[in-house]
C-alpha positions in Angstrom: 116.1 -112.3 33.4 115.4 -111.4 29.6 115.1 -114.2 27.7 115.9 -112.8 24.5 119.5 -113.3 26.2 119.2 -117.0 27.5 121.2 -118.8 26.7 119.2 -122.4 26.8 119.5 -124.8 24.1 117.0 -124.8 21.3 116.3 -127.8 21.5 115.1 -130.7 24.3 118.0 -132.3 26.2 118.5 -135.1 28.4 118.6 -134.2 32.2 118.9 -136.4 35.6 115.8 -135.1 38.0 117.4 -136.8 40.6 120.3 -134.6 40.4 117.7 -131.6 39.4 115.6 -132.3 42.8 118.3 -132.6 45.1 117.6 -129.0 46.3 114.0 -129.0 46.9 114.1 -132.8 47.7 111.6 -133.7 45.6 110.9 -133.8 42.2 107.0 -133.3 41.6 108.2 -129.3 43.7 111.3 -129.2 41.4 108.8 -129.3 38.1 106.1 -127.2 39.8 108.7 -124.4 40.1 110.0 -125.0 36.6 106.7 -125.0 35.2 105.2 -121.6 37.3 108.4 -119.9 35.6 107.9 -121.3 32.4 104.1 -120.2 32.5 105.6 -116.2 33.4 108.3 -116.3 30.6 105.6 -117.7 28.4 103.4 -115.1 29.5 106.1 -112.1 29.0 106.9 -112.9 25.6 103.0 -113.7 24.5 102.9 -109.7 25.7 105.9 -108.3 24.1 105.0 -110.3 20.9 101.2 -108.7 20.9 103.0 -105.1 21.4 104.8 -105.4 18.6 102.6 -107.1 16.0 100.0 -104.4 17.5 102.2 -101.5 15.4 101.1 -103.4 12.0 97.7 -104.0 13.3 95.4 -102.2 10.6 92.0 -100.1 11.2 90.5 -102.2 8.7 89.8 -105.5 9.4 88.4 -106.8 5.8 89.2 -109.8 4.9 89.7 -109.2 1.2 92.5 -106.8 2.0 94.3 -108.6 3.9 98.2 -108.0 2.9 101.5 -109.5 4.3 104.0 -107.4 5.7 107.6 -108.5 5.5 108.3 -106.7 9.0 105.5 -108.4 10.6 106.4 -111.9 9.3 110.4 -111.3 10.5 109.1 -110.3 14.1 107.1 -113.5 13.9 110.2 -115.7 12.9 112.3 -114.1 15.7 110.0 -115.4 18.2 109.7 -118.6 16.7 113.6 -119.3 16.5 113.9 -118.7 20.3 113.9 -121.4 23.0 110.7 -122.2 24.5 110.0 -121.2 28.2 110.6 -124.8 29.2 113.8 -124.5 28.5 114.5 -121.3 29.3 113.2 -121.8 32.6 114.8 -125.0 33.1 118.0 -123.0 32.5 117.5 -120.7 34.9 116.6 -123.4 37.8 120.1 -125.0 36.5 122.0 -121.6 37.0 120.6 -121.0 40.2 118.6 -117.7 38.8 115.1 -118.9 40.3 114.4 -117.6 43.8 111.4 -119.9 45.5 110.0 -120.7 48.2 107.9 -123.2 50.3 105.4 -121.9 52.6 104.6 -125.2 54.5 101.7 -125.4 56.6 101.6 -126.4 59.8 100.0 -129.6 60.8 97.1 -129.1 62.7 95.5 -132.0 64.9 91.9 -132.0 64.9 89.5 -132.4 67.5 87.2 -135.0 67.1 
């Protein structure tokens, strides 16, 4: 999902995890899958951020001429207005738009 097109609120809300865990049963698995997705959006737009503050990256790296550019600091502004993975990735567990899994091992008696 892009998450320039969430649409997750900007700001934190109130939610019942009881209600939130009812499909994985449990609410410590409900975060953990939350939080894994919130760590990828994070992640993706960390990446498409560096891309494209990299076009205004300058060959010189001296301090002294150091000069703001208005594109640059828009670009930065854009990123900071959006919703934070948290919440985008709460969303998406709410909407149903997170696939997961649980790969359960077997118990295995030991031999003493």
């Amino acid at each position: 999902m892009d998450y320039k097109k969430s649409n997750a609120p900007l700001t934190t809300t109130t939610r019942d995890l009881i209600k939130m865990s009812e499909d994985t049963g449990n609410i410590y698995e409900t975060v953990c899958i939350i939080a894994k997705r919130a760590n990828q959006i994070a992640g993706e737009m960390k990446h498409d951020l560096e891309k494209k503050l990299q076009e205004f990256a300058s060959l010189n790296d001296n301090l002294e001429e150091i000069s703001e550019n208005r594109e640059q600091i828009e670009i930065s502004r854009y990123y900071e207005k959006l919703p934070k993975p948290t919440l985008i990735a709460t969303q998406e567990y709410l909407e149903g738009k997170i696939h997961y899994r649980n790969l359960k091992i077997p118990n295995r008696s030991a031999k003493l």
